[in-house]
C-alpha positions in Angstrom: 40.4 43.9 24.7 41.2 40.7 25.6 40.3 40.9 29.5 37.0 42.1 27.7 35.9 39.4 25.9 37.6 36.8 28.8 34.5 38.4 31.1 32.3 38.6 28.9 32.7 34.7 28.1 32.8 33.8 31.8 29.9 36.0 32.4 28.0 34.1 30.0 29.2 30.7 30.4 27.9 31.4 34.2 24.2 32.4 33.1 23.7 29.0 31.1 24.4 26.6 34.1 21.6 28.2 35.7 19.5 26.9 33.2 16.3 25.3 35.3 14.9 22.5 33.8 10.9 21.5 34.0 9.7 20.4 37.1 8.2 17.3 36.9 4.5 18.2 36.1 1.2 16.4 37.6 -0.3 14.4 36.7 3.2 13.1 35.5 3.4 10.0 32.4 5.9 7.5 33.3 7.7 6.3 30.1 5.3 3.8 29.3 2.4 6.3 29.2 4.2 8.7 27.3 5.4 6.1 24.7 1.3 4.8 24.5 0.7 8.7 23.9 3.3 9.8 21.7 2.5 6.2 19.1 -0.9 7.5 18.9 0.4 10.6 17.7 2.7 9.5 15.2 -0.1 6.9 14.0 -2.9 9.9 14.0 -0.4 12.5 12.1 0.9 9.8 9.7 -3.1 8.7 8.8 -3.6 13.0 8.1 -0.7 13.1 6.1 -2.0 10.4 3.7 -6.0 11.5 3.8 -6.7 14.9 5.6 -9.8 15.3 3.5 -11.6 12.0 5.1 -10.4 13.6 8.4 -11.8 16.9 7.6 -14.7 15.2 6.1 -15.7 13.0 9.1 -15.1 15.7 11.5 -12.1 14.5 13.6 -10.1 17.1 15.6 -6.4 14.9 16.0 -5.5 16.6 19.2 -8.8 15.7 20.7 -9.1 12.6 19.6 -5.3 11.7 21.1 -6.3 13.6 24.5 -10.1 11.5 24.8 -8.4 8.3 24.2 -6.0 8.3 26.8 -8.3 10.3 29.3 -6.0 13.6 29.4 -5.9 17.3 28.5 -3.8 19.5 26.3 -2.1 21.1 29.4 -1.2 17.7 31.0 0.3 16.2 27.4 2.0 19.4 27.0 3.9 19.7 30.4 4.7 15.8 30.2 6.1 16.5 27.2 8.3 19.4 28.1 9.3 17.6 31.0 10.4 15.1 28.7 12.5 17.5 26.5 14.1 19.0 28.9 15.5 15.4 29.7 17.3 14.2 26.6 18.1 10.8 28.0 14.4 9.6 29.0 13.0 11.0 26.1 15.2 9.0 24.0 14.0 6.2 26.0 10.1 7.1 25.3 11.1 7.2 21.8 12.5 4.1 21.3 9.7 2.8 22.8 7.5 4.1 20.1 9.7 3.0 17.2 9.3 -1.0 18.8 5.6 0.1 18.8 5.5 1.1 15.5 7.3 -1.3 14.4 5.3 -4.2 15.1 2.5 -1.9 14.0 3.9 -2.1 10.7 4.5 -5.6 10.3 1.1 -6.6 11.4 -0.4 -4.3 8.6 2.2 -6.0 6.3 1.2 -9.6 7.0 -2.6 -8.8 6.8 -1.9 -7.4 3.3 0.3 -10.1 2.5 -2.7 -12.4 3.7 -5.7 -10.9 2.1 -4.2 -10.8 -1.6 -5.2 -14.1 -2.9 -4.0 -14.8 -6.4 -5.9 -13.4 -9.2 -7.0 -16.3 -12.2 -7.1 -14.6 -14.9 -10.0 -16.3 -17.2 -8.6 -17.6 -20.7 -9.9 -20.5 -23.2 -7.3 -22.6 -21.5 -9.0 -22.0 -18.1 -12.9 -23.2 -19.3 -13.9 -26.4 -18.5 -15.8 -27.6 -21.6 -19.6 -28.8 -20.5 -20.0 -32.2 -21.5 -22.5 -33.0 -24.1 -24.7 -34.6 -21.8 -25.6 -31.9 -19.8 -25.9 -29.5 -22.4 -29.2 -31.0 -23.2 -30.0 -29.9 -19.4 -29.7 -26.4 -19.7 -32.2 -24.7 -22.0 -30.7 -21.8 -22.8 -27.0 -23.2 -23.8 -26.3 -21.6 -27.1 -25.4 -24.7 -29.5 -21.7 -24.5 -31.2 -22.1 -23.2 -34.4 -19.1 -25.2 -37.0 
């Protein structure tokens, strides 16, 4: 039983290191490609996630957007990509590319929000200026203070 299972494990330990990985495809994405490609993605998927209805509403096909941008097809993305799984190392390396991308992303959309929220006065007696009695007389239709 044991000589069994000894072949049976050497027999299949043999048949996974012949485990061909994807050639490299053409047109091929260096890293830097790949990274512009896959921030898109992440930036087109995240924007779905938080209003698919204005996507659906204006018409806009994700995939095809992604693939017009960048001038590509779905057979060329998908084979980079591939290519790209099958090689753990690089891919971690597009990957941490996007994460910088999106980082910086991120805190440019933070400062503009920071920027474009001006503080709010709220209007109160204290606030109001009282018009001076001289230019009431100006203005015709300035109801008098009744006492």
């Amino acid at each position: 039983m044991r000589k069994a299972i000894l072949i049976l494990f050497v027999i299949l330990l043999g048949s996974c290191s012949r485990i061909e990985r994807t050639p490299k495809p053409d047109p091929f994405f260096d890293t830097q490609e790949m990274a512009d490609i896959m921030t898109d993605v992440y930036l087109v998927e995240g924007s779905m996630t938080a209003n698919r209805k204005s996507f659906a509403e204006l018409g806009i096909i994700a995939d095809d957007y992604i693939y017009q941008k960048h001038n590509i097809d779905s057979v060329s993305f998908s084979n980079n990509f591939n290519y790209y799984a099958d090689r753990v190392d690089e891919f971690l390396l597009v990957l941490d590319i996007v994460d910088e991308k999106l980082a910086v992303i991120k805190d440019s959309v933070n400062t503009r929000q920071l920027n474009s929220k001006k503080p709010v006065t709220n209007i109160t007696p204290a606030n109001l200026t009282k018009i001076p009695d001289s230019l009431k007389s100006s203005i015709k239709s300035y109801p008098t203070e009744s006492k």
